[in-house]
N, CA, C, O and CB atoms as a CASP TS submission, in Angstrom:
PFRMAT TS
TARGET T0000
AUTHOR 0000-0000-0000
METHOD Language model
MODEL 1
PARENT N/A
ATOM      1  N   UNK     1       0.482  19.182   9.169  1.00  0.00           N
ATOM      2  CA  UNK     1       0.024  18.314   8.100  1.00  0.00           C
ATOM      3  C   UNK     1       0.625  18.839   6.795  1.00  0.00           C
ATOM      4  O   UNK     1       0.873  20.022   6.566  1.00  0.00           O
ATOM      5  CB  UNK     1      -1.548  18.260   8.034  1.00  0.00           C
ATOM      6  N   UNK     2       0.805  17.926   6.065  1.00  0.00           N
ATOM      7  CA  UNK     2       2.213  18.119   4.714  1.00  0.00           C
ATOM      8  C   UNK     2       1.142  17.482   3.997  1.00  0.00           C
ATOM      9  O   UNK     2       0.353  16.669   4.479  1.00  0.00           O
ATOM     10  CB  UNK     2       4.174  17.142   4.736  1.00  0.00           C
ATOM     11  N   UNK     3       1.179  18.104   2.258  1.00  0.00           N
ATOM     12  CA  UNK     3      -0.162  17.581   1.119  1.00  0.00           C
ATOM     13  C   UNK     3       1.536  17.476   0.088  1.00  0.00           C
ATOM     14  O   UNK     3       2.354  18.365  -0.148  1.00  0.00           O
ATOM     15  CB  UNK     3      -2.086  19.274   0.430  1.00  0.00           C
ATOM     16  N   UNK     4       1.525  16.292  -0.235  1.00  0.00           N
ATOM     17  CA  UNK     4       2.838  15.422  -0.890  1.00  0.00           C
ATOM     18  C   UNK     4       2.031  15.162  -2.190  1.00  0.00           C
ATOM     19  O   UNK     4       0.851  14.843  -2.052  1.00  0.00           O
ATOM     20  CB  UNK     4       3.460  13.766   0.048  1.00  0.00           C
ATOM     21  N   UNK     5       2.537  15.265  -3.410  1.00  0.00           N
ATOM     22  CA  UNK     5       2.130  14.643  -4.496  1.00  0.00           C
ATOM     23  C   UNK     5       3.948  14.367  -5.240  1.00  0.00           C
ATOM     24  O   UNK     5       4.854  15.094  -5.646  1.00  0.00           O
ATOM     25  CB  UNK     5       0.821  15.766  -5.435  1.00  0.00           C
ATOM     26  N   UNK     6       3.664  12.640  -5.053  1.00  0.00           N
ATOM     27  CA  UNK     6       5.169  11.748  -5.837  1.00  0.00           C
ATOM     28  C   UNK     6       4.419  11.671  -7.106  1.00  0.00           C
ATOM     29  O   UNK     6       3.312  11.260  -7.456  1.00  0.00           O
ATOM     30  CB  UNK     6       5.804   9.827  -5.139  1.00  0.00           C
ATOM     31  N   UNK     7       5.621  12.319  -7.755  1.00  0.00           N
ATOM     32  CA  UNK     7       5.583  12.237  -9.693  1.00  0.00           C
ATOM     33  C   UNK     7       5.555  10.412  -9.576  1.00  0.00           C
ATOM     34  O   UNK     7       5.607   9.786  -8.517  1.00  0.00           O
ATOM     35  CB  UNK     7       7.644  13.144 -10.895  1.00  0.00           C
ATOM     36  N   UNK     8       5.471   9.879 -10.817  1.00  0.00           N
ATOM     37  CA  UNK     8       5.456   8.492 -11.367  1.00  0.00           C
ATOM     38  C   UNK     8       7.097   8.374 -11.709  1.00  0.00           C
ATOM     39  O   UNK     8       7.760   9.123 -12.428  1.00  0.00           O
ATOM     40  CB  UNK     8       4.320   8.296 -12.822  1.00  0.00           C
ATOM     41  N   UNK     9       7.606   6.994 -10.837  1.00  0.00           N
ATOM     42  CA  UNK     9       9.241   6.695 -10.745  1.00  0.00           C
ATOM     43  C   UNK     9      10.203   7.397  -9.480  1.00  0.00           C
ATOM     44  O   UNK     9      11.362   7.036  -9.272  1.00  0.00           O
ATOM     45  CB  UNK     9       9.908   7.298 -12.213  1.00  0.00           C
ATOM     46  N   UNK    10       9.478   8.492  -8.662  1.00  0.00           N
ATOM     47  CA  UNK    10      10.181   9.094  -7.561  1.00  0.00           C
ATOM     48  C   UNK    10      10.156   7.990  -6.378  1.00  0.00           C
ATOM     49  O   UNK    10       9.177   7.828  -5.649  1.00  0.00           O
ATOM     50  CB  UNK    10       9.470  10.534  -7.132  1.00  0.00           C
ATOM     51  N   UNK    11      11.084   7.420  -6.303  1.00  0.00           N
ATOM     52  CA  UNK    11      11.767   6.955  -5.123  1.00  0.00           C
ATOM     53  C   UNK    11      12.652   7.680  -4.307  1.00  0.00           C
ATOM     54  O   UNK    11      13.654   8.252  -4.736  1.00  0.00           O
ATOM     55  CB  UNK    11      12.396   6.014  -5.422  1.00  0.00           C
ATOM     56  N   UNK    12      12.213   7.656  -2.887  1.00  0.00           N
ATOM     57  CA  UNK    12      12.936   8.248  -1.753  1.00  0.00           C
ATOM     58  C   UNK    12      13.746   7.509  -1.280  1.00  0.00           C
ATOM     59  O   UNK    12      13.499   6.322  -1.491  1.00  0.00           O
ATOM     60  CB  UNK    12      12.258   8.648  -0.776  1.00  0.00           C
ATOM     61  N   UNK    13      14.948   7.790  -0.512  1.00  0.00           N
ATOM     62  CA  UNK    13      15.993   6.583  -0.568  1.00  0.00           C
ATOM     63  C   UNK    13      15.737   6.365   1.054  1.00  0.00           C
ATOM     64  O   UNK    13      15.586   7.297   1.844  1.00  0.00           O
ATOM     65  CB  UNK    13      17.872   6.995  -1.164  1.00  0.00           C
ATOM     66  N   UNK    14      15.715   4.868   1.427  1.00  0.00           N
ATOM     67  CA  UNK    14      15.641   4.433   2.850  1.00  0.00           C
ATOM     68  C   UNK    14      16.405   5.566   3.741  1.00  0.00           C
ATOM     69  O   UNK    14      17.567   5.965   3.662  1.00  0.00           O
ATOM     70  CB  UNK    14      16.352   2.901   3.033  1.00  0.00           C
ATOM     71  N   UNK    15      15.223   5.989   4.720  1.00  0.00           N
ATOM     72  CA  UNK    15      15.968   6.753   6.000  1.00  0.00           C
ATOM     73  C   UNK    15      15.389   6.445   6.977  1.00  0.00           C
ATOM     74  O   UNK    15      14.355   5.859   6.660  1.00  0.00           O
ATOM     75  CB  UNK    15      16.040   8.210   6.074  1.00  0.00           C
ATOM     76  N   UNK    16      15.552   6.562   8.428  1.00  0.00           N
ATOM     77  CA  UNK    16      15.186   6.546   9.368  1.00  0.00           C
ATOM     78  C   UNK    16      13.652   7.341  10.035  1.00  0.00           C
ATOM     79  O   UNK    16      14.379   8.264  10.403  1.00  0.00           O
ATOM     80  CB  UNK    16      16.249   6.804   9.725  1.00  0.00           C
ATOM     81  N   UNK    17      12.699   7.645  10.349  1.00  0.00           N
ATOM     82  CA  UNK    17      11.813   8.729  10.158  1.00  0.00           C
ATOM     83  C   UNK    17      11.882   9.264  11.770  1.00  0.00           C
ATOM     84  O   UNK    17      11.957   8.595  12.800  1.00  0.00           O
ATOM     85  CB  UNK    17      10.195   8.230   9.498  1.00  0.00           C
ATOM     86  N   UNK    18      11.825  10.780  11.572  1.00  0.00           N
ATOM     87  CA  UNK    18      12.198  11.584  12.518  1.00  0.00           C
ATOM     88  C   UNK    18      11.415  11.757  13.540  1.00  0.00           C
ATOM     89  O   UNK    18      11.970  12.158  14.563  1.00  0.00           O
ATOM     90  CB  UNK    18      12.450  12.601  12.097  1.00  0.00           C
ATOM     91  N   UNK    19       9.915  11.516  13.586  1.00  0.00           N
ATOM     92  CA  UNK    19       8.800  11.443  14.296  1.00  0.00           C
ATOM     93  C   UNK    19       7.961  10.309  13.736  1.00  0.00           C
ATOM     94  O   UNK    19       8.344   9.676  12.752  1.00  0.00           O
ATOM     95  CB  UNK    19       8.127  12.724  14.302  1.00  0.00           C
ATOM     96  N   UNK    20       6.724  10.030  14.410  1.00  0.00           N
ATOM     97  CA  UNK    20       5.598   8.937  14.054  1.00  0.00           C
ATOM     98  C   UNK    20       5.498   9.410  12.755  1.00  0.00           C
ATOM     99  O   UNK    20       5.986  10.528  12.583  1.00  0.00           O
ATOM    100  CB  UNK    20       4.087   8.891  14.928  1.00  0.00           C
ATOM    101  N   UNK    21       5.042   8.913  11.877  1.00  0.00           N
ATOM    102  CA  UNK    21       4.100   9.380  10.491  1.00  0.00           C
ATOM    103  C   UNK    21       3.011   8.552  10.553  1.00  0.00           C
ATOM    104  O   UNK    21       2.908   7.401  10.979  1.00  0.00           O
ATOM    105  CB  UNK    21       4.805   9.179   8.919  1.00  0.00           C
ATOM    106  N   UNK    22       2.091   9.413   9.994  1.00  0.00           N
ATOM    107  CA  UNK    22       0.236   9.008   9.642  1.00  0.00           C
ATOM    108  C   UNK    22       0.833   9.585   7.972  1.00  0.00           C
ATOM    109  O   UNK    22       1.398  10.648   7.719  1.00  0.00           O
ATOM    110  CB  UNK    22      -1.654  10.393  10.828  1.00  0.00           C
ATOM    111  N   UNK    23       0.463   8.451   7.021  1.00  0.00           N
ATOM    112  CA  UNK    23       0.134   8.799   5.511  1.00  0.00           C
ATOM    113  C   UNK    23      -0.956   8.313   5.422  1.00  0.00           C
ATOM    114  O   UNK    23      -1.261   7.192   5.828  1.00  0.00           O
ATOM    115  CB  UNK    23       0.983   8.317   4.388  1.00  0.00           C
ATOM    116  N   UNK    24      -1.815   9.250   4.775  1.00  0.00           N
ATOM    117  CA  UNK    24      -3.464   9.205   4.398  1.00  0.00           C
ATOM    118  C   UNK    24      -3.062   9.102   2.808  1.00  0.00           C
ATOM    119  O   UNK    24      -2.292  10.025   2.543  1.00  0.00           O
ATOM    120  CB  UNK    24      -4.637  10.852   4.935  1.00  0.00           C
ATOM    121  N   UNK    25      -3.308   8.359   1.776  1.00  0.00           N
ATOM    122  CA  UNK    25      -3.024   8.083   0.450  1.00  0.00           C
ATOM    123  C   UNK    25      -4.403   8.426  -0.154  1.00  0.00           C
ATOM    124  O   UNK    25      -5.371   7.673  -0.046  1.00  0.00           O
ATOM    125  CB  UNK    25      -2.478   6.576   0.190  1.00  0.00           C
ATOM    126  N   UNK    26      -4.439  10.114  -1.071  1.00  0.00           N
ATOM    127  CA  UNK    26      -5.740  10.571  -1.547  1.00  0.00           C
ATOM    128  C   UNK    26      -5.436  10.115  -3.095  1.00  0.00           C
ATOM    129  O   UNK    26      -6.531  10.132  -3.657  1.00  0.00           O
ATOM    130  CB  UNK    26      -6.104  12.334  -1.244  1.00  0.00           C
ATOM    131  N   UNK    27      -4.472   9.737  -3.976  1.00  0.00           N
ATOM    132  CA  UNK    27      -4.396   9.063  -4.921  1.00  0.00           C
ATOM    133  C   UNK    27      -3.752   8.053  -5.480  1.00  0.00           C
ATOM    134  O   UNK    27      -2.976   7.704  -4.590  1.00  0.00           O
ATOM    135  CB  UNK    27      -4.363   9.557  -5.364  1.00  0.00           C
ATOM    136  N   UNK    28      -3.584   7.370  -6.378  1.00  0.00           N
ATOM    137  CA  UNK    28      -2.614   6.967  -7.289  1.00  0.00           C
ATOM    138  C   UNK    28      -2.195   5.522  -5.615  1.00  0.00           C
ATOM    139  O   UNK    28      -2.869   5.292  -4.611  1.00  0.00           O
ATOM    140  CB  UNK    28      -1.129   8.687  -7.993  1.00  0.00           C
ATOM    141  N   UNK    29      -1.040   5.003  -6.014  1.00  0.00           N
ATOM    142  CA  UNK    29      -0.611   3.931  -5.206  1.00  0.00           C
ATOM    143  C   UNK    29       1.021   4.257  -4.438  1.00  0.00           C
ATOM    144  O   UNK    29       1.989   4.456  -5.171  1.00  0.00           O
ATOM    145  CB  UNK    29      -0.617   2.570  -6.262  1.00  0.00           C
ATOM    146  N   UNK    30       1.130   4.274  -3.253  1.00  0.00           N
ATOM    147  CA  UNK    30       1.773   4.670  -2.773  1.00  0.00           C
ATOM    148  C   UNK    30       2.948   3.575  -2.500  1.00  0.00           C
ATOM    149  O   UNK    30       2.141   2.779  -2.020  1.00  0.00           O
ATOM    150  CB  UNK    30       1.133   5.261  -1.967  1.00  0.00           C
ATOM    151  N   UNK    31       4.129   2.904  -2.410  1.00  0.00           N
ATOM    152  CA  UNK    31       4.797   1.853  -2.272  1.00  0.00           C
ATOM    153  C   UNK    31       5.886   2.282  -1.077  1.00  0.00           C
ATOM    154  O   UNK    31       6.574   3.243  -1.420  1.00  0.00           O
ATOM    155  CB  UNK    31       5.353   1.401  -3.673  1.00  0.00           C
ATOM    156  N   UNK    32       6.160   1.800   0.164  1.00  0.00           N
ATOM    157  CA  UNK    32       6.452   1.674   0.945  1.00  0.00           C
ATOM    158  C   UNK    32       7.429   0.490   1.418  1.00  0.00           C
ATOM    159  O   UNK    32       6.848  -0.585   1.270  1.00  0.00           O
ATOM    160  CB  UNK    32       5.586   1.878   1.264  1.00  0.00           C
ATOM    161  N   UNK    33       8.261   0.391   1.752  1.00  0.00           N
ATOM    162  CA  UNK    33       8.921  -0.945   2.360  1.00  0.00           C
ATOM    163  C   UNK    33       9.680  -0.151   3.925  1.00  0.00           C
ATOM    164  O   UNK    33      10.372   0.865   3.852  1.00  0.00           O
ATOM    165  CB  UNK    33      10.386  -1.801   0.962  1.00  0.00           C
ATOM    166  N   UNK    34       9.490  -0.577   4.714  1.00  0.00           N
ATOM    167  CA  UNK    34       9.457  -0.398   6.175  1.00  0.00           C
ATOM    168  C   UNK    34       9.944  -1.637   6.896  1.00  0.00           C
ATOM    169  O   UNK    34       9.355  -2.716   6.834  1.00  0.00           O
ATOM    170  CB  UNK    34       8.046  -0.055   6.642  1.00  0.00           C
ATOM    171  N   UNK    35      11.368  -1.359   7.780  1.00  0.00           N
ATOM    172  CA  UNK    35      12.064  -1.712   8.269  1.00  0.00           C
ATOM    173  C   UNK    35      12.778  -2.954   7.423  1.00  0.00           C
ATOM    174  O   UNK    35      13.545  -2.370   6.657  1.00  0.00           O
ATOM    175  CB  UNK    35      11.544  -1.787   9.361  1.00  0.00           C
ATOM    176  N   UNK    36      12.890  -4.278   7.207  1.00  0.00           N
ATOM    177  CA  UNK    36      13.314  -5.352   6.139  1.00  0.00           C
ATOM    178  C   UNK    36      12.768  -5.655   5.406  1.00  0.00           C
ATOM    179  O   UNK    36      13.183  -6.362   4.488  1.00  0.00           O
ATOM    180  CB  UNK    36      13.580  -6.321   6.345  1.00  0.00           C
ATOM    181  N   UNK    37      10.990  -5.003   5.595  1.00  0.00           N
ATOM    182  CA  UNK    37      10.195  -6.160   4.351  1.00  0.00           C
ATOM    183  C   UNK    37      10.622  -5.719   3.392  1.00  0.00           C
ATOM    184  O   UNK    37      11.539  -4.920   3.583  1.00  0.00           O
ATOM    185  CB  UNK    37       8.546  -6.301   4.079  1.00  0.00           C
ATOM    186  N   UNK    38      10.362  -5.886   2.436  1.00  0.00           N
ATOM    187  CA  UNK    38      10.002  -5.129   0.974  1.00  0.00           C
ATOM    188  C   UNK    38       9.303  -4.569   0.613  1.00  0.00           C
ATOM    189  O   UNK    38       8.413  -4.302   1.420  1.00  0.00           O
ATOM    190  CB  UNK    38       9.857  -5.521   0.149  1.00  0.00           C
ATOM    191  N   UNK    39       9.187  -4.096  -0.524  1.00  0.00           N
ATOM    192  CA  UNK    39       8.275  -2.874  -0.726  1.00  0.00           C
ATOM    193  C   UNK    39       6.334  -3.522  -0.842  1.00  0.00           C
ATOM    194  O   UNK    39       5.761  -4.401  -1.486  1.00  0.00           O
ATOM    195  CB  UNK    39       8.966  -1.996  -2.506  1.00  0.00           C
ATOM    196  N   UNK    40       5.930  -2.507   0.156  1.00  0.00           N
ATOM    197  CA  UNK    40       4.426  -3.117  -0.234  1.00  0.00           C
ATOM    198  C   UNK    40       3.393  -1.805  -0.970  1.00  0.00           C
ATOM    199  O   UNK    40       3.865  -0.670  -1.038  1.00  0.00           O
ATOM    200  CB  UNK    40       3.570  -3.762   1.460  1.00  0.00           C
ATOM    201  N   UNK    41       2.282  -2.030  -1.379  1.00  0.00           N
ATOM    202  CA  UNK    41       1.805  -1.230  -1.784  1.00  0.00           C
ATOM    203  C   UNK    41       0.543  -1.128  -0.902  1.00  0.00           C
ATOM    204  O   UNK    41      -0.038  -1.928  -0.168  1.00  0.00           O
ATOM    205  CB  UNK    41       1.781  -1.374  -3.050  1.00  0.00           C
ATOM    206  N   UNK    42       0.257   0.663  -1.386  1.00  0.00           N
ATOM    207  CA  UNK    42      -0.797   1.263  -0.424  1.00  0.00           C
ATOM    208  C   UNK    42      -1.724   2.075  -1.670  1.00  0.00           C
ATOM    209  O   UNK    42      -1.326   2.658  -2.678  1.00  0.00           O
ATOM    210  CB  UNK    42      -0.003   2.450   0.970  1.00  0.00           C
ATOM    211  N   UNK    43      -3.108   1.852  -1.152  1.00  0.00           N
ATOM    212  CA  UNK    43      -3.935   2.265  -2.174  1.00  0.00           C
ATOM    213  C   UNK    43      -4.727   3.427  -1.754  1.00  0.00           C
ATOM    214  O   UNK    43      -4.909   3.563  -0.544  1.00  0.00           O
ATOM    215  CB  UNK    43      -4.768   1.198  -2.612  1.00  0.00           C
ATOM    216  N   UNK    44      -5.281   4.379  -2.655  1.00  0.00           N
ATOM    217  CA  UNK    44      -5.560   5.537  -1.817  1.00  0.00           C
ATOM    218  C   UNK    44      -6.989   5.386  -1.019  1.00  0.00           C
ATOM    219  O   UNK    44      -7.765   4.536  -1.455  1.00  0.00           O
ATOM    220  CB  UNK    44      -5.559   6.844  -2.761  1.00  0.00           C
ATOM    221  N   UNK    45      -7.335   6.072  -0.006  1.00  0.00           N
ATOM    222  CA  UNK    45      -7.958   5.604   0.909  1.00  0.00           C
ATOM    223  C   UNK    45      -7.901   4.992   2.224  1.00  0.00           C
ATOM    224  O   UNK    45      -8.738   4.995   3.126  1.00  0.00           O
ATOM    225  CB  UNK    45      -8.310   5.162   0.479  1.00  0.00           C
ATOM    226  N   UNK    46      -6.310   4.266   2.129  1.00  0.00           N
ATOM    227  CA  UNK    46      -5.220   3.384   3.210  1.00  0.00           C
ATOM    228  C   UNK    46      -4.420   4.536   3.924  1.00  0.00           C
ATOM    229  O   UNK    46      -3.919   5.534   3.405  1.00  0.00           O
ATOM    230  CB  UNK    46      -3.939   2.210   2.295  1.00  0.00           C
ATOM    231  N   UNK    47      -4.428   4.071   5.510  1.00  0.00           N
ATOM    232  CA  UNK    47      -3.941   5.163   6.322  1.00  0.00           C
ATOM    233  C   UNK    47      -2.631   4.425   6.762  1.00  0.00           C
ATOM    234  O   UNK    47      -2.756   3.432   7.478  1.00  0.00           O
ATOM    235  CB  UNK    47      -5.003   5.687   7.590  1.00  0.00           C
ATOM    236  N   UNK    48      -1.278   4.876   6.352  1.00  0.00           N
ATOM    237  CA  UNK    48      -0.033   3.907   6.850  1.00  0.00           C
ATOM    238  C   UNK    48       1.197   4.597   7.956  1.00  0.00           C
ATOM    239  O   UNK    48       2.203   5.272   7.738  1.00  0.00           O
ATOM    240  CB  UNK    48       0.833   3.429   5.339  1.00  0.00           C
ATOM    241  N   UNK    49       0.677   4.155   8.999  1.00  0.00           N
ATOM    242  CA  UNK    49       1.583   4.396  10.273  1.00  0.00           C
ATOM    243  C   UNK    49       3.080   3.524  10.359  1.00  0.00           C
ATOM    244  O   UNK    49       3.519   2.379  10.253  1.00  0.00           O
ATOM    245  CB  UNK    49       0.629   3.940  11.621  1.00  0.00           C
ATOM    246  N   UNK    50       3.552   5.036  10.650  1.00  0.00           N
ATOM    247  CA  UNK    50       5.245   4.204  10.408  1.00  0.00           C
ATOM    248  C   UNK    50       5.732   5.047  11.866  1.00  0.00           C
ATOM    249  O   UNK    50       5.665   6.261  12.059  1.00  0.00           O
ATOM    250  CB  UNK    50       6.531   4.783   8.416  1.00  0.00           C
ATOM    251  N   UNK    51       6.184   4.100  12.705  1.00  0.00           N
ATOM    252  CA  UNK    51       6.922   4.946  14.196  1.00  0.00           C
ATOM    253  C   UNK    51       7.896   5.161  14.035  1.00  0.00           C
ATOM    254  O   UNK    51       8.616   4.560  13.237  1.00  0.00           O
ATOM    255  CB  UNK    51       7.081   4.395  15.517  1.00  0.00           C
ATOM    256  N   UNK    52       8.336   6.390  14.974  1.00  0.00           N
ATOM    257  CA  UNK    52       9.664   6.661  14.753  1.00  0.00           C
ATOM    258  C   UNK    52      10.970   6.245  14.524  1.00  0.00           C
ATOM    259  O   UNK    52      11.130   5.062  14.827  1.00  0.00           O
ATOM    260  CB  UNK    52       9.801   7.032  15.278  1.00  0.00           C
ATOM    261  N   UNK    53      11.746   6.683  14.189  1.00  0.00           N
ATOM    262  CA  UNK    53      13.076   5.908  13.891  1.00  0.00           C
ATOM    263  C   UNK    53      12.849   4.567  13.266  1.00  0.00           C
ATOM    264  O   UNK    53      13.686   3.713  13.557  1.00  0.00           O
ATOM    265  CB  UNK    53      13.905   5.668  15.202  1.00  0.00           C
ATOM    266  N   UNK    54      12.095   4.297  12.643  1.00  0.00           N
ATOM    267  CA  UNK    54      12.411   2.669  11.428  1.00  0.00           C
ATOM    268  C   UNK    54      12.523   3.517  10.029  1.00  0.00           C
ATOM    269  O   UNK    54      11.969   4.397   9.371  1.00  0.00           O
ATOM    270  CB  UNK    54      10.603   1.106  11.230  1.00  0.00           C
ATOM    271  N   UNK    55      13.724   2.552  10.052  1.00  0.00           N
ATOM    272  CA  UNK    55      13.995   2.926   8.332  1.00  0.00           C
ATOM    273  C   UNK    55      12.990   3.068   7.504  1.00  0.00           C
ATOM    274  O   UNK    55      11.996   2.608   8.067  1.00  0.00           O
ATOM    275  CB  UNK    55      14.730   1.923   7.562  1.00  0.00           C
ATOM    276  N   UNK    56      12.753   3.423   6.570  1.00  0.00           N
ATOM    277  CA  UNK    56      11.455   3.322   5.565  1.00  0.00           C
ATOM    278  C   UNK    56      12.092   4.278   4.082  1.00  0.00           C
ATOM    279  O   UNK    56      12.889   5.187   3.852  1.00  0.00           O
ATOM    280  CB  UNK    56       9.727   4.244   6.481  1.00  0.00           C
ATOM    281  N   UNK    57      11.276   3.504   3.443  1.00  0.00           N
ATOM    282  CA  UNK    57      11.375   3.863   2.153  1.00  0.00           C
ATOM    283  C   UNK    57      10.399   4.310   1.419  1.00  0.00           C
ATOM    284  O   UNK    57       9.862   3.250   1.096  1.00  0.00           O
ATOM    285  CB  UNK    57      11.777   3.048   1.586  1.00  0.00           C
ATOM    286  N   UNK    58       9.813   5.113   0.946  1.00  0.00           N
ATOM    287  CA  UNK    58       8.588   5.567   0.344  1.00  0.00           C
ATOM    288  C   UNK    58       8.981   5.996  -1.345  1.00  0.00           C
ATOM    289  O   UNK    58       9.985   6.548  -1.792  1.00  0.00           O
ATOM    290  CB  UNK    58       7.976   6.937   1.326  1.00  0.00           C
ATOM    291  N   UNK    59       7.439   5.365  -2.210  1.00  0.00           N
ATOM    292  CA  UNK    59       7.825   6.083  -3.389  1.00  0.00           C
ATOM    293  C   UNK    59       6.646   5.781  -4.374  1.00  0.00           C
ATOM    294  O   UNK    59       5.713   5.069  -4.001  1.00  0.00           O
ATOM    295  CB  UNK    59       9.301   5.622  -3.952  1.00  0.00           C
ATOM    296  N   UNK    60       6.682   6.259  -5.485  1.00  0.00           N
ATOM    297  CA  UNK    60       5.858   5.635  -6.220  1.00  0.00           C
ATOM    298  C   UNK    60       6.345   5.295  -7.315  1.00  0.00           C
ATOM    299  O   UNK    60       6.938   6.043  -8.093  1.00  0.00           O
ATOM    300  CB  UNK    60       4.875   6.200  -6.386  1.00  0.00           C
ATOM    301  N   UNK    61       6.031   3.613  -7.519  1.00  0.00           N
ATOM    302  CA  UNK    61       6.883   3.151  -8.450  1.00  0.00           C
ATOM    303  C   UNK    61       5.587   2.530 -10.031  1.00  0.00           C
ATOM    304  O   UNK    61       5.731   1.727 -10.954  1.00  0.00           O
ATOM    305  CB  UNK    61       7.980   1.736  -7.466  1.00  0.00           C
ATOM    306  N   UNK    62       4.556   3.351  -9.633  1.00  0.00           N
ATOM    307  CA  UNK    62       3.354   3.419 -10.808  1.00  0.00           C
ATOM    308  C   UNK    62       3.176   3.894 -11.715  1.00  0.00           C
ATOM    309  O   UNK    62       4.124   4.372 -12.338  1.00  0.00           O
ATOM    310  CB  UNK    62       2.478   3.715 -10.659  1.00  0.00           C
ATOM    311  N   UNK    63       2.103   3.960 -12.112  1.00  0.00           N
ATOM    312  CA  UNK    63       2.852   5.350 -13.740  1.00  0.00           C
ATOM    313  C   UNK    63       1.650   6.970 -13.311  1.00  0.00           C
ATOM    314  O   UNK    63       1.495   7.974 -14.006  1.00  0.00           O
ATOM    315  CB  UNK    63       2.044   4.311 -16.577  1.00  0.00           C
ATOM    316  N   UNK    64       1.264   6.770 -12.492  1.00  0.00           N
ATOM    317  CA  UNK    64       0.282   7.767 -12.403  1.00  0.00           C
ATOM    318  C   UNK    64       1.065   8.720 -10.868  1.00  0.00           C
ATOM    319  O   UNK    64       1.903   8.161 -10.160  1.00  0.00           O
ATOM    320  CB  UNK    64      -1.541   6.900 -12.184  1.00  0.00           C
ATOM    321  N   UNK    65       0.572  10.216 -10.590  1.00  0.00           N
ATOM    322  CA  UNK    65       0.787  10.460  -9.213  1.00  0.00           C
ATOM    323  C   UNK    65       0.908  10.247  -8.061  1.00  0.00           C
ATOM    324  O   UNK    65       0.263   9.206  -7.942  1.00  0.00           O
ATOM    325  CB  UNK    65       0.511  10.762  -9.010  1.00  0.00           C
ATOM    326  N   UNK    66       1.227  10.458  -7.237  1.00  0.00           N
ATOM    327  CA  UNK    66       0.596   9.711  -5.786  1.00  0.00           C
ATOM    328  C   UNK    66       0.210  11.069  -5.106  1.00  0.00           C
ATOM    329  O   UNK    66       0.865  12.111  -5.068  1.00  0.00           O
ATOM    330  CB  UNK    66       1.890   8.629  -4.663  1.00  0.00           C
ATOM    331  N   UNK    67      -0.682  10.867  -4.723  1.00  0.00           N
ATOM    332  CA  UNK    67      -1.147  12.138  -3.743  1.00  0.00           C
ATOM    333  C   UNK    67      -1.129  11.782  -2.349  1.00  0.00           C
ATOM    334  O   UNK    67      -1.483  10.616  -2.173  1.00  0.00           O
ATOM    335  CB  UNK    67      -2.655  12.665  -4.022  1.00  0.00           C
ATOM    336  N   UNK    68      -0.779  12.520  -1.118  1.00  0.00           N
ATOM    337  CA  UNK    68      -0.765  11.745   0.008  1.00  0.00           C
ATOM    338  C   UNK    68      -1.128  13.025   1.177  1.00  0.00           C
ATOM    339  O   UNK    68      -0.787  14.166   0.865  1.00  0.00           O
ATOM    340  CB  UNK    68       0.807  10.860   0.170  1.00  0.00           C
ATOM    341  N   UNK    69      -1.737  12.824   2.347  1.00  0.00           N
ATOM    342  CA  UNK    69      -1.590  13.811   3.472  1.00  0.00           C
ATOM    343  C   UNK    69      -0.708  13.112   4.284  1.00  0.00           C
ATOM    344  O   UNK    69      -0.493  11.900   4.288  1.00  0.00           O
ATOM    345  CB  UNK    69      -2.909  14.239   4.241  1.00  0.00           C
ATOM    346  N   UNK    70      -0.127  14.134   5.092  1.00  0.00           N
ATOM    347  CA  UNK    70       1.087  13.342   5.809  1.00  0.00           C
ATOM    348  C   UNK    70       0.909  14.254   7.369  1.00  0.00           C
ATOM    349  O   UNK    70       0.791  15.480   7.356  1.00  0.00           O
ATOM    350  CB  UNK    70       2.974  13.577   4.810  1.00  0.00           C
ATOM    351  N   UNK    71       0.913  13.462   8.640  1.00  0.00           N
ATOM    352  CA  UNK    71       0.947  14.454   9.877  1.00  0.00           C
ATOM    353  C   UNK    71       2.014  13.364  10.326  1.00  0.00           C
ATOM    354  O   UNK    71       2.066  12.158  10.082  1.00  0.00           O
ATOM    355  CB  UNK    71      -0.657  14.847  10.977  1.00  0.00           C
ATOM    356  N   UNK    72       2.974  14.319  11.174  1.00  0.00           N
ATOM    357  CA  UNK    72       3.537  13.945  11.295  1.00  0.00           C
ATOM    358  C   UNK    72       4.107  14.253  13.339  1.00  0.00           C
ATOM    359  O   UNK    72       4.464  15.425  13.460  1.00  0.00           O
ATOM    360  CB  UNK    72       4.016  14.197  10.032  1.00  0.00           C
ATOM    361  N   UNK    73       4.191  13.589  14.485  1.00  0.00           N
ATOM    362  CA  UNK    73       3.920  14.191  15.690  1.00  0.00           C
ATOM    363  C   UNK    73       5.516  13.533  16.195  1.00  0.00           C
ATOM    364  O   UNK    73       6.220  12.828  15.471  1.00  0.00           O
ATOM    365  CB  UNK    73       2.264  13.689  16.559  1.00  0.00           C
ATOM    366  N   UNK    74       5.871  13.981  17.664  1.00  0.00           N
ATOM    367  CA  UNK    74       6.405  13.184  18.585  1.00  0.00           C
ATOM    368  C   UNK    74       8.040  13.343  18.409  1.00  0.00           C
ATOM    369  O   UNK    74       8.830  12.555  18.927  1.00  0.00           O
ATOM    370  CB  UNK    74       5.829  11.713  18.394  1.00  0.00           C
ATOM    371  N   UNK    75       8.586  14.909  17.296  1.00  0.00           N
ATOM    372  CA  UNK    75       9.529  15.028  17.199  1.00  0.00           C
ATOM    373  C   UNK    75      10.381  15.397  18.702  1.00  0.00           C
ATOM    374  O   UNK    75       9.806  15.949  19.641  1.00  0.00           O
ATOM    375  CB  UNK    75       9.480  15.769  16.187  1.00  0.00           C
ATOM    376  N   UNK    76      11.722  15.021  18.738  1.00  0.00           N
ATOM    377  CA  UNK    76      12.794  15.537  20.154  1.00  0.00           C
ATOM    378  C   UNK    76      12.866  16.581  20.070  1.00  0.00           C
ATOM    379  O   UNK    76      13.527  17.223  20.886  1.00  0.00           O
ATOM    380  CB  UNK    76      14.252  15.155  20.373  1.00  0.00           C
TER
END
């Protein structure tokens, strides 16, 4: 388990994800776009499962922190 806090404007650039991810969002708004959609937003309290290997993009594009727990399983 990984404790992530995104500054306000940190965008991660689309990659593939290496194992399942569980993001547990403990603050601020988390923005996500996963596989073609576009970016959606996640509010803290929201648990967002992303399976392996889909592109994804994570970031926070708010003006406040994002705080997040992250587990992450099911690496090769």
């Amino acid at each position: 388990m990984n404790h992530v806090i995104i500054p306000p404007g940190k965008v991660f650039p689309k990659h593939p994800t290496d194992a399942t991810v569980y993001t547990l969002i403990i603050r601020g708004e988390l923005s996500a776009a996963i596989e073609n959609n576009g970016p959606k937003t996640f509010n803290a309290g929201q648990l967002v499962n992303i399976p392996k290997g889909v592109l994804t993009e994570l970031g926070n594009r708010g003006d406040e922190s994002v705080e997040l727990l992250v587990v992450k399983y099911g690496y090769n």
